[in-house]
Each structure stands twice: as C-alpha cells, then as structure tokens.
C-alpha positions in Angstrom: 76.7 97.8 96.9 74.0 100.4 97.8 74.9 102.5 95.1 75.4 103.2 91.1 79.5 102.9 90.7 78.7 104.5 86.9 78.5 107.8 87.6 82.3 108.2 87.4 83.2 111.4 85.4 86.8 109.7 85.1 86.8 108.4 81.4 88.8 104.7 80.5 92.0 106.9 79.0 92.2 109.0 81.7 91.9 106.0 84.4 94.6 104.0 82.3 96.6 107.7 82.8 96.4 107.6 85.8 97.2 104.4 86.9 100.5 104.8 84.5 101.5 107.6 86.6 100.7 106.4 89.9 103.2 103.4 89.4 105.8 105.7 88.0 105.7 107.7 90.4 105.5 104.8 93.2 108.3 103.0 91.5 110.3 106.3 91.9 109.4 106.6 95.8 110.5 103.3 96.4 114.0 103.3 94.1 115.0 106.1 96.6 113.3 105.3 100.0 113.6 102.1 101.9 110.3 100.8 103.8 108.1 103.7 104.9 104.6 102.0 102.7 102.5 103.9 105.0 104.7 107.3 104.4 104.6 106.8 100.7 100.8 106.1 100.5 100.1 109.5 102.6 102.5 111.3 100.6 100.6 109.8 97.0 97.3 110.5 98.9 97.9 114.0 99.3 99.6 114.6 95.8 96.5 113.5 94.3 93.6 115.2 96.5 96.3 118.4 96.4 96.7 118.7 100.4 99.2 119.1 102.9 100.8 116.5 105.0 102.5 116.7 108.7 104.5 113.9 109.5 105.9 113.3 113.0 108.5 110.9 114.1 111.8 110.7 115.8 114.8 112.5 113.4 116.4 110.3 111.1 113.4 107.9 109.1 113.9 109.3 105.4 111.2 112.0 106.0 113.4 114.6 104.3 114.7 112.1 101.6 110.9 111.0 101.0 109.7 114.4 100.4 112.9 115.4 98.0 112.1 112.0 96.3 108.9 113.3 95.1 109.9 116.6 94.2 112.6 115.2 91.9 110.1 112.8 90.5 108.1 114.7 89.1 111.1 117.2 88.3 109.3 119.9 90.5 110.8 122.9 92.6 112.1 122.0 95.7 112.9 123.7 98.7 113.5 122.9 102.4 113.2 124.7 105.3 115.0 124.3 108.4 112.8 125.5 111.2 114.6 126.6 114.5 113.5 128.7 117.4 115.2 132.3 116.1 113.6 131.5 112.2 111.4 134.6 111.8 108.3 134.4 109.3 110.4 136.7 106.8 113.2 133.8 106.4 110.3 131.8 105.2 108.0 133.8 102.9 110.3 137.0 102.4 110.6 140.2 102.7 111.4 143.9 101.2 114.9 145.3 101.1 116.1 149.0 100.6 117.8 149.5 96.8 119.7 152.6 97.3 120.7 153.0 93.7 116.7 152.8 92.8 115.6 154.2 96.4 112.9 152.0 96.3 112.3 149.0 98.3 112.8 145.4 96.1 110.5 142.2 97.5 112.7 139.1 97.7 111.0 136.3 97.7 111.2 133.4 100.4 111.7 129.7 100.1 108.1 129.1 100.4 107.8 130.0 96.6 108.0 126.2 95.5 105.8 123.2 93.9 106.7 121.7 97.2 108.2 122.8 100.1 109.6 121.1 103.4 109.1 122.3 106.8 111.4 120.4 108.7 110.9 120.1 112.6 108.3 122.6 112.3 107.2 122.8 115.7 110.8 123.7 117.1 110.4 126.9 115.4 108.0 129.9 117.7 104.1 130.2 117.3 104.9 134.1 115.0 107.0 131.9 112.7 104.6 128.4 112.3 101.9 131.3 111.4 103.8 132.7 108.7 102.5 129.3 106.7 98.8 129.7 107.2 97.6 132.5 104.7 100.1 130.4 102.0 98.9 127.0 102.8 94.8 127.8 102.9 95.0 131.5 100.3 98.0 129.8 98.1 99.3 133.6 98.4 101.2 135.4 101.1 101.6 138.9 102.0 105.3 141.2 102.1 104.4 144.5 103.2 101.0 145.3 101.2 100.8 143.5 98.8 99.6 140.1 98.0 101.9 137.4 95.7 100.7 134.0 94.5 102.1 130.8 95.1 103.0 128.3 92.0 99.6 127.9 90.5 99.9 124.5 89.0 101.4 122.3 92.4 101.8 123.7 95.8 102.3 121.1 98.9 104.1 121.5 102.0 105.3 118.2 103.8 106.5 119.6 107.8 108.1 117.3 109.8 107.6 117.3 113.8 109.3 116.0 116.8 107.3 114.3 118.8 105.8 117.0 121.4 107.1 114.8 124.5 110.9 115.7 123.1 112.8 118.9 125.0 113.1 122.4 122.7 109.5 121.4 121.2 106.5 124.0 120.7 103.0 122.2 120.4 101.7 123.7 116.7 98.2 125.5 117.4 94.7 124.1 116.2 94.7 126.6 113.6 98.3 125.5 112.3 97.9 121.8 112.6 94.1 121.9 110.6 95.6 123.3 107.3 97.3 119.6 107.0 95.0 117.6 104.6 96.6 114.1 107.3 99.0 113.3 109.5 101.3 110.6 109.1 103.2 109.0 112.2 106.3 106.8 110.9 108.4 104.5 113.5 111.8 102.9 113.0 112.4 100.3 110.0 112.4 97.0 110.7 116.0 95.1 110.6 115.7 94.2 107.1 115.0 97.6 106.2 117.9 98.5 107.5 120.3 95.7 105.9 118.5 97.3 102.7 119.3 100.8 103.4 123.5 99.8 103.8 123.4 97.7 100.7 122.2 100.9 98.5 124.7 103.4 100.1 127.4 100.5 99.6 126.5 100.3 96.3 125.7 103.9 95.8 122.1 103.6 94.9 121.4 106.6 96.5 122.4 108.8 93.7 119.6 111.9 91.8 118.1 110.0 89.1 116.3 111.3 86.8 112.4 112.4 86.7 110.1 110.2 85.8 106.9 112.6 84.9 106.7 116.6 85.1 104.1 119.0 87.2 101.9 119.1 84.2 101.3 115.1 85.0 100.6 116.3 88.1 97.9 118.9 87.5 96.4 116.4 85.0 96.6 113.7 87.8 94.6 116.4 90.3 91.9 117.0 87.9 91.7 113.0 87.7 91.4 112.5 91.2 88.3 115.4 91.3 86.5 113.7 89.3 85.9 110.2 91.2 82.4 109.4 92.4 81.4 110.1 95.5 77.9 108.9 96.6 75.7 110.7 98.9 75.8 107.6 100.8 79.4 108.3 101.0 79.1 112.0 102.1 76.7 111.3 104.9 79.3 108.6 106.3 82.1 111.4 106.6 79.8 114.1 108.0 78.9 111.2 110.4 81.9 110.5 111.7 83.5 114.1 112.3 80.0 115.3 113.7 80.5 112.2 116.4 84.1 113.6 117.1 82.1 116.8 118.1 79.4 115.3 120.4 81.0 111.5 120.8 78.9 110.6 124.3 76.0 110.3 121.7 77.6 107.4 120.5 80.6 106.4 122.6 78.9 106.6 125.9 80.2 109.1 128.8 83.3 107.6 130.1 85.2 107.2 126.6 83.2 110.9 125.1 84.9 111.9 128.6 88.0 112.4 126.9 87.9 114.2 124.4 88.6 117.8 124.7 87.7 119.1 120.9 86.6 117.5 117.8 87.3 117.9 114.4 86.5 121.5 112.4 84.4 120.9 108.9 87.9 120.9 107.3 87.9 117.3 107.9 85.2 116.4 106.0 86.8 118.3 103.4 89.7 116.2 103.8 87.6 113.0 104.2 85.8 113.1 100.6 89.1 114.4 98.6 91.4 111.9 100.1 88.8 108.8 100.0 88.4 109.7 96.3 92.3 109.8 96.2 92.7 106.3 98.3 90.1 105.0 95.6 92.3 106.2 92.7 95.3 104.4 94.1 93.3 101.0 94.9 92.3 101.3 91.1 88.6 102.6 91.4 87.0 105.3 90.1 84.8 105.4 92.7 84.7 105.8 96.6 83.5 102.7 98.8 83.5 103.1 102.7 86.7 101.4 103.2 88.7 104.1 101.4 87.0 106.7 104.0 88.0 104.2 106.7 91.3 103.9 105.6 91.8 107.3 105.9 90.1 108.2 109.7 93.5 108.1 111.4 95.3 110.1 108.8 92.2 112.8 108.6 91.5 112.7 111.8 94.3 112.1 114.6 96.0 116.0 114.6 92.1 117.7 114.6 91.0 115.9 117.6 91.9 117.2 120.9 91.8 115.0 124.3 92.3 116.2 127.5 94.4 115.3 130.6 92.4 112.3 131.9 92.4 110.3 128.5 96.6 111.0 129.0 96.8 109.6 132.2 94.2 106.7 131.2 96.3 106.0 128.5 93.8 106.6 125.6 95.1 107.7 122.6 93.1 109.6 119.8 93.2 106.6 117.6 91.1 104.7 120.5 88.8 107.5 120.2 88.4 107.3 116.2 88.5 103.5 116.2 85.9 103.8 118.7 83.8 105.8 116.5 84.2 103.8 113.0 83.8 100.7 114.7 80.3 102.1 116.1 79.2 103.8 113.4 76.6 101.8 110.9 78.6 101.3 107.5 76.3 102.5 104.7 
C-alpha cells in the first residue's frame, strides 16, 4: 500500500463506537426490511457521510418501509411526503397564514422540518415543486416569505423515491435537482426467497414498530467519526481523476464510447466521492480509504450526474458502461 494508513484521526474508542453502532443500526434495517443489501448499504453510506439519497425503482420494494426503518432506529423525526403533479412547494416547506385575531401573518411550517424526510415518487410531482427542495437540501434552510428558517441542525437527510422515467405521468428531475443527491440507488424485485420471507413476517406479524435502538445524538457522534477517516492524497487525485474523465472521456475512452456522453459530472461528485469512500471504509471496518471503497462507490456517485445522449440510447449503452469504462481504464494508485 502506497501510503501511511496511521494518519487516522479516528481514535481505538471511537472506532469500537462506531462499529457498535453500525451493527445496531444494520441489525435494525434488516429486522424490518427483507433483502434490499444494496438499499441498506446506500442508505448507511449516506447516514454516515451526512448526504442525500434518490432511489429509483418500480412501486412496491420496501423503499418507504426502508427509509421509515431508519428513522425509527435511531428514534428520529419522520416525515413523508407524497409527491403528486398538483403538490405546490408550499405543501412541502410551508407557508404564512393570515391570524385575524393577531392581524398578523403566522408561518406554518412544512413537512420538510424533519431529521429525515421522504420524497416519495418525486419526479411525478412539477419542476416549481422538485425545486422547492434545493435551497433546504444544499443551505439546510428554506425561505417563507422573507425570511430564512433552519432545518434540524443535528440530522437532516432526505431519501426521494422515483419512477423510473420510461413510466407514463413521470417528469425527468433537472441536473440541478438530481446533483444535490450524495448517490443514487437502483433496487429491482426480491428474489423468490425474499419473498417467502417477507409472508412469513406479516403471517407472523413481525412487521410490528419496535423500539429504537440508538438516538440522533449517536448519529451526530457517528458523522463526526466518519470525517475524520484518512484520506490520502493518492486517494484524492483518483476521484478528481475519474469525474474530470467523465468531463472529457474521448481522452481516455476513445471517440466512439466519449461519443455518448452528453454531460459529465459537476465537482459535487468529488465531494461525494471522498465523503462516501471514507463512509464505505467505516462500514468495511477501516479507518482509512483504499481505492476499492472509491470504486465501490462510482455507480452510486456517479450514474444520476452523468448525462448521455440519444445515440448511446439507441446503442444500448447505459451510464454504468460509461463509468465501468472509465474505472476499468483508469491506473489504480
């Protein structure tokens, strides 16, 4: 290994902490949600690097269940929002309302005001409405009328849900919208045993609240953890070298594959890279980043910030060609 692995910030108590935590919290997941690794590692990545996730599948694969499970885990406030075509953006964040026995005008707060909050089939509500989320999920404050309020200032997440784009009554989420989210996650159906599994624990009502197993505070403690796992320069330069090739890929993919792609990834995803590698690294019980945790995460980071155009559609090439492409090329420090 190219590089000194003791100049980890994270001390032995808080590492034992941590890993504590992490299995509390994973034993949770998995007492309430059926399947779905993939879902609950994205989910644990992105409570630990403190980022959004967007997850898009077909309706009906826990997504809702899975973010409520970590909400009441970690006995946090929950809400969920239902996103449909007439929500306007002051069913989400608010709004001010005439008090005729005060004649002054009384801010109610939206549903947005939660440790972690559910925007489910996001992109079947309008463009106005999806922007609504922006100044909360990058400022962590939104704005109702003129003035400015704070979101929760120890844990604030939001998990949306999407249909997939190809399904009727579906509005595509903008650049802008989509590159707040820290990773995407795409979950497919369970596989039959999953599903024997999941009528076993309604039969037997397994299903049922149970209590939390840590509070936000673990959280916040868990966050600060998380910062403080080594990242080598070695590291850094990696990252910046794989989004910069999503930016100018025929340098290293050649014409015909750099042919398809439209738009690369914003400096956002390195941001995204480095905090959920160091994340990744937590969870495979390192205090330290090795290129296989940014690996791991190139789909996740990567697949909703990288735009192809019509030709790689009708060629069949998907944006996970593209970023395999690129790893796979790339020299691994």
């Amino acid at each position: 290994m190219p590089y000194d692995t003791n100049q980890s910030k994270v001390s032995q108590e808080e590492f034992e902490y941590s890993r504590e935590m992490i299995a509390k919290l994973s034993g949770y997941f998995e007492s309430v949600v059926v399947g779905q690794k993939s879902l609950e590692a994205s989910l644990l990545t992105a409570i630990l690097a403190d980022g959004h996730v967007l997850i898009e599948s077909v309706p009906g694969l826990a997504k809702t269940t899975a973010a409520k499970a970590i909400a009441e885990a970690v006995d946090g406030k929950f809400s969920r929002i239902q996103c449909t075509p007439d929500l306007l953006p002051s069913d989400i964040i608010g709004t001010q309302i005439y008090n005729r026995q005060t004649s002054k005008f009384d801010t109610v707060f939206g549903p947005v005001f939660a440790n972690f909050v559910l925007l489910d089939e996001v992109n079947r509500s309008s463009a106005k409405t999806q922007s609504a989320m922006l100044e909360a999920m990058q400022e962590h404050q939104v704005t109702i009328g003129t003035e400015s309020y704070n979101m929760p200032e120890d844990v604030f997440i939001v998990i949306a849900t999407q249909n997939p784009i190809e399904q009727e009554g579906t509005y595509p989420l903008s650049e802008a919208q989509t590159d707040r989210f820290m990773i995407k996650e795409v979950i497919t159906y369970p596989i039959a045993a999953e599903e024997v599994e999941v009528l076993n624990r309604i039969e037997n009502h397994a299903f049922e609240k149970k209590p939390p197993v840590m509070t936000i505070a673990d959280i916040d403690r868990l966050q600060e953890i998380t910062e403080k796992v080594y990242v080598d320069d070695s590291i850094k330069w990696y990252i910046s070298a794989i989004v910069t090739a999503t930016r100018g890929p025929e340098r290293l993919l050649g014409p015909q594959m750099a042919g398809y792609v439209k738009m690369g990834a914003s400096p956002r995803a390195s941001i995204a890279f480095m905090r959920t590698a160091k994340a990744t690294a937590l969870l495979n019980g390192r205090t330290y980043v090795v290129p296989d945790d940014v690996k791991q995460m190139a789909h996740l980071v990567l697949r909703h910030r990288i735009a192809l155009n019509y030709s790689a559609i009708a060629d069949r090439v998907t944006v996970e060609n593209i970023i395999d492409a690129i790893t796979s090329t790339l020299k691994t420090p």
